[in-house]
N, C-alpha and C positions, 0 to 999 in steps of 0.2 A: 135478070131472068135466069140467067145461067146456073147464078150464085144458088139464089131460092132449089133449081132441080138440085145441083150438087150437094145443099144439104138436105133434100128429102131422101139419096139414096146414100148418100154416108150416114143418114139416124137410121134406114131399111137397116143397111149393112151391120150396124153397131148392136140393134135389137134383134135379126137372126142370128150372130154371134152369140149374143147373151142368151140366148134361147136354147142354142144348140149347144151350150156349156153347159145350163142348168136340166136338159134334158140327160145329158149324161150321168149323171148322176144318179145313184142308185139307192132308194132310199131303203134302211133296212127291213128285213120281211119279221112282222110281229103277229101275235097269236092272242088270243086269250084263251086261259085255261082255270079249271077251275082245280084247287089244290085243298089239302090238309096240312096248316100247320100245328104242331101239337110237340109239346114240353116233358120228357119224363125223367123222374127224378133219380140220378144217378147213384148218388153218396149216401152214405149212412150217417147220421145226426146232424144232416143241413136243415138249417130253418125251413119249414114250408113256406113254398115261394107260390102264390095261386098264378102269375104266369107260366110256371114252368110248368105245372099239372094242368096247362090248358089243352083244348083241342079246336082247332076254328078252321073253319071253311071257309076258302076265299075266294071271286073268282078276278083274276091277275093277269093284265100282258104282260108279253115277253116278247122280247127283240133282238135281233142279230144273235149276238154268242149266249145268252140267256138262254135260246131255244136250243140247247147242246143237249141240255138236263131234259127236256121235256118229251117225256114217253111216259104212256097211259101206266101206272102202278109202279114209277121208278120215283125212288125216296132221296133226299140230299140232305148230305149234315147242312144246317142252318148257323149251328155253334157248340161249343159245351164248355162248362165250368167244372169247375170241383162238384157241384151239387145237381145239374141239368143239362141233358142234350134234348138240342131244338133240332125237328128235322121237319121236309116240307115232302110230302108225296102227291105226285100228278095225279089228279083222278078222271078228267077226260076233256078233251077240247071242244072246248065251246063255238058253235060255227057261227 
């Protein structure tokens, strides 16, 4: 009889523990935002590349250090080559 109570409050004890470990925990704060990605072509006599002349609207989460960049009309290099810079600009948070 004893045994049976002592393991109903050592599994209580074991699962508040786990509980209040996995409560601590802070999951990161994410956004969706809708953006402009778009390709312009930088260099003189590179092949036309039709991704780098692209323009696409997306709408995208973002999380934790992701949301650094994310302000309504703020632009981010994406990349560039010799021929193309890819850049991504915020255009407004999605609620």
């Amino acid at each position: 009889m004893y045994i049976i109570a002592i393991t109903k409050v050592s599994m209580l004890f074991i699962l508040l523990l786990a509980f209040s470990a996995c409560s601590k925990l802070k999951l990161p704060k994410c956004e969706k935002w809708e953006v402009v990605d778009e390709g312009i072509l930088v260099g003189q006599g590179c092949v036309i590349d039709l991704s780098c002349g692209s323009h696409h609207t997306h709408q995208l989460s973002f999380c934790g250090d992701a949301l650094k960049d994310a302000k309504v009309g703020n632009k981010i290099s994406l990349g560039e080559d010799d021929c193309c810079k890819k850049t991504r600009t915020f255009v407004r948070l999605i609620p």
